[in-house]
C-alpha positions, 0 to 999 in steps of 0.5 A, spaced: 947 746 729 950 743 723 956 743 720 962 740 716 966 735 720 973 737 720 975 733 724 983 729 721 989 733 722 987 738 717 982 740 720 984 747 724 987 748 717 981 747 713 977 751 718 982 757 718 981 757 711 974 757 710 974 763 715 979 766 711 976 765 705 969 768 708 971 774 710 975 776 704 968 774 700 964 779 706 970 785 705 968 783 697 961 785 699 961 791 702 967 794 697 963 794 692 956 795 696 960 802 697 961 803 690 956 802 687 952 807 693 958 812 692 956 811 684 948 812 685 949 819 689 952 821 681 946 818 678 950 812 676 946 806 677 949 800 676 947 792 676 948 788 683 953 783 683 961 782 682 959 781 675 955 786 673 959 791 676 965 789 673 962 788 666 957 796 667 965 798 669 969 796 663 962 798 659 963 806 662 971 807 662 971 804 654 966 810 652 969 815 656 976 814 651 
């Protein structure tokens, strides 16, 4: 199995960063997994993706004033 060579004194830095950076991306993930299923049980279907999500949110929450 491959992988980067972190090797240097940065590496564990780099490394710890990266995993960090990963569960962040993963935790991400799964909020917005979970609102757009919570949205779907009330018969909003909304786009996949962080954009589509964010841009199908401001679209409803402008028309609701």
């Amino acid at each position: 199995m491959g992988g980067c060579d972190w090797g240097g004194t940065q590496g564990p830095h780099a490394q710890a960063l990266h995993r960090m950076r990963q569960q962040l991306v993963k935790f991400r993930t799964a909020q917005i997994n979970g609102l757009r299923g919570l949205l779907t049980e009330y018969g909003e279907v909304m786009p996949h993706g962080r954009a589509g999500i964010k841009r199908a949110t401001a679209l409803n929450l402008h028309g609701m004033t």
